[in-house]
DOGULO-394339 format. One record per residue: residue number from 1; residue in one letter; chain; x, y, z of N, C-alpha, C in turn. Coordinates in nm, 4 decimals, padded with zeros to 6 digits. Layout:
N
   num   residuo   cadena        npx        npy        npz       capx       capy       capz        cpx        cpy        cpz
   NUM         A        A          X          Y          Z          X          Y          Z          X          Y          Z
...
END
This chain:
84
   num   residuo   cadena        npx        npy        npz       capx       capy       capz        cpx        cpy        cpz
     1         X        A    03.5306    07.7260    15.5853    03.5246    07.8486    15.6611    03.3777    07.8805    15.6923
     2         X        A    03.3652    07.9528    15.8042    03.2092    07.9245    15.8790    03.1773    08.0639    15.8261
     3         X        A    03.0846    08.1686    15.7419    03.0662    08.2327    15.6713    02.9122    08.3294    15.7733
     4         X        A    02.9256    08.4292    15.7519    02.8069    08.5455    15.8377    02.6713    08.4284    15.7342
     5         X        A    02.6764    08.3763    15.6677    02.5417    08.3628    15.5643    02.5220    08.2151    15.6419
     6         X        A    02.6422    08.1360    15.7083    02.6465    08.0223    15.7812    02.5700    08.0426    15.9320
     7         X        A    02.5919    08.1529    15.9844    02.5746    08.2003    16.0624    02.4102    08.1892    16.0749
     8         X        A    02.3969    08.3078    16.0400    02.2179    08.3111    16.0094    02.1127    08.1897    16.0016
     9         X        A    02.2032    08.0900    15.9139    02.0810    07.9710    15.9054    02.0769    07.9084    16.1057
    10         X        A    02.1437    07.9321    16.1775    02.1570    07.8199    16.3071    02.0679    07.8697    16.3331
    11         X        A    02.0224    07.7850    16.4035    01.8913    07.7961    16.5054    01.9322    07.8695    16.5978
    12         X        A    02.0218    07.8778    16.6838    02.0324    08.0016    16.7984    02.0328    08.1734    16.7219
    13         X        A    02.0854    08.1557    16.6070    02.0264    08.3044    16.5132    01.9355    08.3313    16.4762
    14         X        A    01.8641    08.2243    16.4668    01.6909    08.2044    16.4440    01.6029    08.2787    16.5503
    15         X        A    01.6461    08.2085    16.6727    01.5857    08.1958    16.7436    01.6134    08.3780    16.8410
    16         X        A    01.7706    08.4370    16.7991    01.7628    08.5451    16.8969    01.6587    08.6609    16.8242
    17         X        A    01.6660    08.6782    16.6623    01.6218    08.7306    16.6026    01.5041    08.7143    16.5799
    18         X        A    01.4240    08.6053    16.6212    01.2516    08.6423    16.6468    01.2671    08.6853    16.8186
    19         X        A    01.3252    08.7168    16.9057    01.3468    08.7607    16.9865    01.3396    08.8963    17.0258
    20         X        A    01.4446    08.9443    16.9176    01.4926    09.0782    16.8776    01.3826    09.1399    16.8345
    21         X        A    01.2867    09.0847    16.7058    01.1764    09.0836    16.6519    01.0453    09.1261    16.7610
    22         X        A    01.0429    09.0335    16.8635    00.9776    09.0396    16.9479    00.9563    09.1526    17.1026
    23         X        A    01.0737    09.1715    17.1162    01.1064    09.2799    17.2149    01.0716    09.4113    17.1102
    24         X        A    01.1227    09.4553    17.0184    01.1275    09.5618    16.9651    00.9683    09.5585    16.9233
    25         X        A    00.8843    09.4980    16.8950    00.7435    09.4751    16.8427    00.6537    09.5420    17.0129
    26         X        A    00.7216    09.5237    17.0984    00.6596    09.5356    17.2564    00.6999    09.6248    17.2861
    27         X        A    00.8260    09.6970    17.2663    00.8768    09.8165    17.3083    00.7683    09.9444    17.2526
    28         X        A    00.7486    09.8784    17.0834    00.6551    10.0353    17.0122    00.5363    10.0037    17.0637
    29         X        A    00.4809    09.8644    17.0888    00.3198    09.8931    17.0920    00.3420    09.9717    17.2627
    30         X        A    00.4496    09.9494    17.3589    00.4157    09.9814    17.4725    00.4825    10.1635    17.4405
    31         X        A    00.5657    10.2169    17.3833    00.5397    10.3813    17.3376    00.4314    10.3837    17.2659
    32         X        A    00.3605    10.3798    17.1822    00.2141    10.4161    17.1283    00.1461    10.4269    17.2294
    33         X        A    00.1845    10.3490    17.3356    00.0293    10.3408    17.4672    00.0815    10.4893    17.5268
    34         X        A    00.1896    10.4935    17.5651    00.2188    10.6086    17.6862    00.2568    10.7264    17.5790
    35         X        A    00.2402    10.7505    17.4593    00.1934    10.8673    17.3533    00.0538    10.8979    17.3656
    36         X        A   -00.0108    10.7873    17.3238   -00.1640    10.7943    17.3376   -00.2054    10.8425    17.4871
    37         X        A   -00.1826    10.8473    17.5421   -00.1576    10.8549    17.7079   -00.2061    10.9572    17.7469
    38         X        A   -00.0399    10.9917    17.7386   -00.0056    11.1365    17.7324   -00.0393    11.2802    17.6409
    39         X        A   -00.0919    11.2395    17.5343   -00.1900    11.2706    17.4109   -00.3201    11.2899    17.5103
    40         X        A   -00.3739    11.2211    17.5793   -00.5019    11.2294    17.6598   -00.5392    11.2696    17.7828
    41         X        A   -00.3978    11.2959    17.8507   -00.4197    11.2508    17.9919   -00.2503    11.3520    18.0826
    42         X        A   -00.1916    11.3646    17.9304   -00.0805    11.4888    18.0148   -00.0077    11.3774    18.0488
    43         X        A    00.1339    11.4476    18.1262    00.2644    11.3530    18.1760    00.2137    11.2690    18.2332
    44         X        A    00.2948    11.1026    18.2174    00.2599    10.9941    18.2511    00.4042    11.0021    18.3783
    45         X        A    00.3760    11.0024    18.5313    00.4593    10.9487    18.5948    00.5613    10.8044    18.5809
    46         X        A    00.6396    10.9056    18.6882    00.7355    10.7538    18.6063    00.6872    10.6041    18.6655
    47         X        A    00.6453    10.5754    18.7802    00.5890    10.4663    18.8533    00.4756    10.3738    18.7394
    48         X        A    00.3916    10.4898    18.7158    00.3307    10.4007    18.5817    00.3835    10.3684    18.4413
    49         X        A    00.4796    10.4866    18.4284    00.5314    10.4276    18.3072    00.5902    10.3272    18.3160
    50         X        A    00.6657    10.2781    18.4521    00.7331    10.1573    18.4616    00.7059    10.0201    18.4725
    51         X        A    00.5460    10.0911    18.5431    00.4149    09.9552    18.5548    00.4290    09.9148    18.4009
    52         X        A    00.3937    10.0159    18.3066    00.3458    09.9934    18.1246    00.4986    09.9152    18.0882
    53         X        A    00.5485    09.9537    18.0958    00.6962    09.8691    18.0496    00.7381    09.7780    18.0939
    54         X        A    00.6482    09.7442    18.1879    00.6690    09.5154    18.2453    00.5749    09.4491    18.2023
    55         X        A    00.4714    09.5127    18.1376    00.3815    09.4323    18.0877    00.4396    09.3424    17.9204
    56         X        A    00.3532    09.2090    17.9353    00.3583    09.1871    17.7919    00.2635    09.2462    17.7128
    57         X        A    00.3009    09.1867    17.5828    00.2306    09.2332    17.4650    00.0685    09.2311    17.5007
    58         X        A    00.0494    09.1190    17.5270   -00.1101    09.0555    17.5310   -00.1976    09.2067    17.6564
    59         X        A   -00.1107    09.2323    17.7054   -00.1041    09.3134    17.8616   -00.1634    09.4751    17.8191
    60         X        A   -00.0573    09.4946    17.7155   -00.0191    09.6168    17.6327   -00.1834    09.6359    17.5830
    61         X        A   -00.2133    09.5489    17.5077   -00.3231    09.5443    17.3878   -00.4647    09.5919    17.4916
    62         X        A   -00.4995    09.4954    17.6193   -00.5672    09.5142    17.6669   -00.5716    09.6184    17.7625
    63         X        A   -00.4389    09.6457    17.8151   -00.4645    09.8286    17.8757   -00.5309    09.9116    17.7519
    64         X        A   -00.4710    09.8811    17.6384   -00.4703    10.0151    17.5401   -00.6374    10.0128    17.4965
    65         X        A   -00.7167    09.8474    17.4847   -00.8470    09.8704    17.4693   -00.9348    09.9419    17.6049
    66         X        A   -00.8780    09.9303    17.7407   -00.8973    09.9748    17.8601   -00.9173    10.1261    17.8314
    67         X        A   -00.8801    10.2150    17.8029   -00.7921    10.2992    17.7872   -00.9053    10.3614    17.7314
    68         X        A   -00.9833    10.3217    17.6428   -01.1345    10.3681    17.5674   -01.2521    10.4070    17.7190
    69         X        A   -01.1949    10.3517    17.7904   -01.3298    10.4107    17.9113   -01.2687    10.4904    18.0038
    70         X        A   -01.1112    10.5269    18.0288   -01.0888    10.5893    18.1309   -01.1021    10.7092    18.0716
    71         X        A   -01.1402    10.8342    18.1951   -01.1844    10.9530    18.1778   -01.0299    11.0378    18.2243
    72         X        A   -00.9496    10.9882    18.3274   -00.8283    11.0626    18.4156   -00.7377    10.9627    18.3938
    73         X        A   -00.6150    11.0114    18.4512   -00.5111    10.9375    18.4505   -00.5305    10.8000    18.6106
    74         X        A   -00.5895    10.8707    18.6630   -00.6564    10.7955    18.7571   -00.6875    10.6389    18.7224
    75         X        A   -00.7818    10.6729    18.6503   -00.8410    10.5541    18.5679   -00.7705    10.4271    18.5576
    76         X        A   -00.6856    10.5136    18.4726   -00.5439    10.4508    18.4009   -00.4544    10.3063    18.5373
    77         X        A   -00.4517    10.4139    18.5857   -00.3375    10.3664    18.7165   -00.4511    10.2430    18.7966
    78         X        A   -00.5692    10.2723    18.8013   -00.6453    10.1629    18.8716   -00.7189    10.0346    18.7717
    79         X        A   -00.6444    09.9862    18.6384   -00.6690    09.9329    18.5706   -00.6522    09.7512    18.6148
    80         X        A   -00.7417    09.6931    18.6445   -00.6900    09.5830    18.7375   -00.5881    09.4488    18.6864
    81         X        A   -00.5638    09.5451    18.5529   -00.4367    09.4258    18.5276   -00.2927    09.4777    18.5836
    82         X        A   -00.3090    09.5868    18.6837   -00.1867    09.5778    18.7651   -00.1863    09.5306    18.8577
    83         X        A   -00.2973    09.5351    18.9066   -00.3126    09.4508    18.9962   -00.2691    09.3106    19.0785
    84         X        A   -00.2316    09.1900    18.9638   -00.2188    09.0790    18.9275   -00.1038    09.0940    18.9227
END
């Protein structure tokens, strides 16, 4: 009988759950950014929030070090990794 503990060892359970791992790890660092944000800078429209929520992780990290020189939300929005 194929058992939930059978389950877990396969590699496709492996593999959704550093997945799972992975999305949910990108979801908080990308709310911390648009807290911190909004913490600085007042309501984040939705157009940018939607820009912040297609980015990856690597994406995330470097808006959020970005993020140390903008003065406006302005700033924010002309950050040239949307650009790309």
């Amino acid at each position: 009988m194929f058992t939930l503990e059978d389950l877990r060892q396969t590699r496709s359970f492996q593999q959704a759950l550093a997945e799972g791992h992975h999305q949910g790890r990108q979801e908080g660092e990308c709310q911390l950014l648009l807290r911190l944000m909004e913490g600085r800078f007042g309501p984040v429209g939705d157009r940018l929030r939607q820009q912040i929520q297609a980015l990856s992780s690597e994406q995330i990290e470097a808006l959020g070090l970005y993020l140390w020189e903008c003065q406006t939300i302005a700033d924010v929005e002309a950050w040239p990794g949307f650009l790309g």
